[in-house]
N, C-alpha and C positions, 0 to 999 in steps of 0.2 A: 504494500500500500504506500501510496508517496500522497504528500499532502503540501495545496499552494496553498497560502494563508493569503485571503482578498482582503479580512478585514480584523483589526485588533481593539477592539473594544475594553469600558471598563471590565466587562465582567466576561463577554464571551466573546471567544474567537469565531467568524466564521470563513469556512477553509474550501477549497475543491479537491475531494480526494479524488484518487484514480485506484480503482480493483480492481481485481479480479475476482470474475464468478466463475462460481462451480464448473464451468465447463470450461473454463480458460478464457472465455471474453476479457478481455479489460476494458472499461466505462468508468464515468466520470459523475460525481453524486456532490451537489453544495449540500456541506453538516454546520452547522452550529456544534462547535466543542463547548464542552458547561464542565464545573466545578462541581455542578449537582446542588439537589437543596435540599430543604429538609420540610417536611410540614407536620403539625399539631392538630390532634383533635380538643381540647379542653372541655371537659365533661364535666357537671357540676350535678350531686345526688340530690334531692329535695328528702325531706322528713317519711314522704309518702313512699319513700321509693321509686321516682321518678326523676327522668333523666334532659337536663340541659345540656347546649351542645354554645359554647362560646366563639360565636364567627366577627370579621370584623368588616367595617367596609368601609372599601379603601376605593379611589381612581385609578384605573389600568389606560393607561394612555394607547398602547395596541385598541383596545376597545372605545377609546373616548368616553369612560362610559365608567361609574362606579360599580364595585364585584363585593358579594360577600361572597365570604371565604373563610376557609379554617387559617390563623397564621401559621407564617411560613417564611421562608430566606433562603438564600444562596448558601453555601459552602465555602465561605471568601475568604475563611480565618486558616490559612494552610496547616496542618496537624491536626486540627480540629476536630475529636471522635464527633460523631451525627448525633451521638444523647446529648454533648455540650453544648452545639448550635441549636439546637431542638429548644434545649433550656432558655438559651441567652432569645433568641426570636420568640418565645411565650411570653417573657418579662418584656422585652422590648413595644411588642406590636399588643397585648393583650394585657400586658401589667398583672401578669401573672406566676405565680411559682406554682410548680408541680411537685407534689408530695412524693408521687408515682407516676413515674412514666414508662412506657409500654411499648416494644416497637412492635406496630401492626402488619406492614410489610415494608417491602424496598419494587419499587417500580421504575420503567424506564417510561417516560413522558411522551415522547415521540419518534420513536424507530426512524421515522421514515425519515427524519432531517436534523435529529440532536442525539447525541449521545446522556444528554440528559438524564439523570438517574435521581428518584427523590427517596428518602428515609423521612417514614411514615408513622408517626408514634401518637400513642392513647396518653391525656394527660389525666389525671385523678387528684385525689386530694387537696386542689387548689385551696393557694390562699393569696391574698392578695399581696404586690409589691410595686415597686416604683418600675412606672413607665421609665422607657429609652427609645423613642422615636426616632429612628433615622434617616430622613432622608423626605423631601418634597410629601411624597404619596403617604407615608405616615405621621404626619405634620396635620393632615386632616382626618384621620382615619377614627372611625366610630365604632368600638366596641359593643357588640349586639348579643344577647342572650336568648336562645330556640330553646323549646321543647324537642329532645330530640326526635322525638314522633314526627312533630312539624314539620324538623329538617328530612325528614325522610320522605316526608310526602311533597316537601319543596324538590329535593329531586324528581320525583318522577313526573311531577308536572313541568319540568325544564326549568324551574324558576331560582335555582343552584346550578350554574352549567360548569362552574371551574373543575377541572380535571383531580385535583389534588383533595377536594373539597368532597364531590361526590364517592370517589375511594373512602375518603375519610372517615366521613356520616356512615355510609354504608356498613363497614367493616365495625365501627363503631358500634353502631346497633346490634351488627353480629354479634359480636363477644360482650358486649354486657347484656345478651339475654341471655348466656351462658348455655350450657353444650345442649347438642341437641338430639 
């Protein structure tokens, strides 16, 4: 595999590789190289036994358009294990500390154009701590609080479309209704 680098950005590189496939072709594929990130479900229990799901929302300038969304970040702190940026991005974007945390899975974002890879963890125990807002888009960001029923049914009527978000909910609800 041989790689041109078109563009060097803060956070991602994007490159033109050249492969080869299975059969010997060699072709040419634009990737976006990533650091990878991390994303949080933060789950909060009520007295009754029931389950909040902590999203926030923030403006996606890709979309021009404000997202709720489970928090989340890049991988930008080089050595960084994914529990500790997992940690620092809950307090940061959600002012939040996690008692317990969970890793739910590890997924690749989009195959077809980023090597992209995110670590996916359950947050529990919350309690609250000082915000660290970094950056334009979290300078405005509104911390929002779901039943997670809600959010689940906010998925399936399209009305949560971020990728990292519907994993999230989902797998979330999985494992706190415990085995099945």
């Amino acid at each position: 595999m041989a790689e041109r680098p078109v563009h060097e950005g803060h956070i991602w590189r994007v490159s033109v590789l050249t492969v080869q496939a299975p059969d010997g072709h060699r072709f040419e594929r634009d990737t976006v190289l990533s650091p990878g990130a991390v994303a949080v479900v933060p789950v909060l229990a009520d007295p009754e036994g029931g389950f909040s799901v902590v999203l926030v929302r923030q403006y996606r300038a890709a979309l021009d358009t404000d997202v709720l969304e489970i928090p989340a970040g890049m991988r930008d702190v080089d050595g960084e294990p994914p529990e500790d940026t997992a940690r620092r991005e809950l307090l940061e974007e959600a002012g939040l500390i996690a008692g317990h945390l969970e890793p739910l899975t590890v997924f690749h974002n989009a195959v077809g154009m980023t090597d992209a890879l995110t670590h996916l963890f359950l947050a529990t125990e919350l309690r609250q701590g000082a915000h660290d807002r970094q950056g334009v888009e979290e300078q405005a960001m509104e911390v929002v609080q779901v039943p997670l029923h809600d959010a689940v049914a906010m998925v399936g009527r399209g009305e949560l479309t971020d990728a990292k978000t519907v994993i999230g909910v989902l797998l979330a609800e999985r494992m706190l209704a415990g085995p099945r």
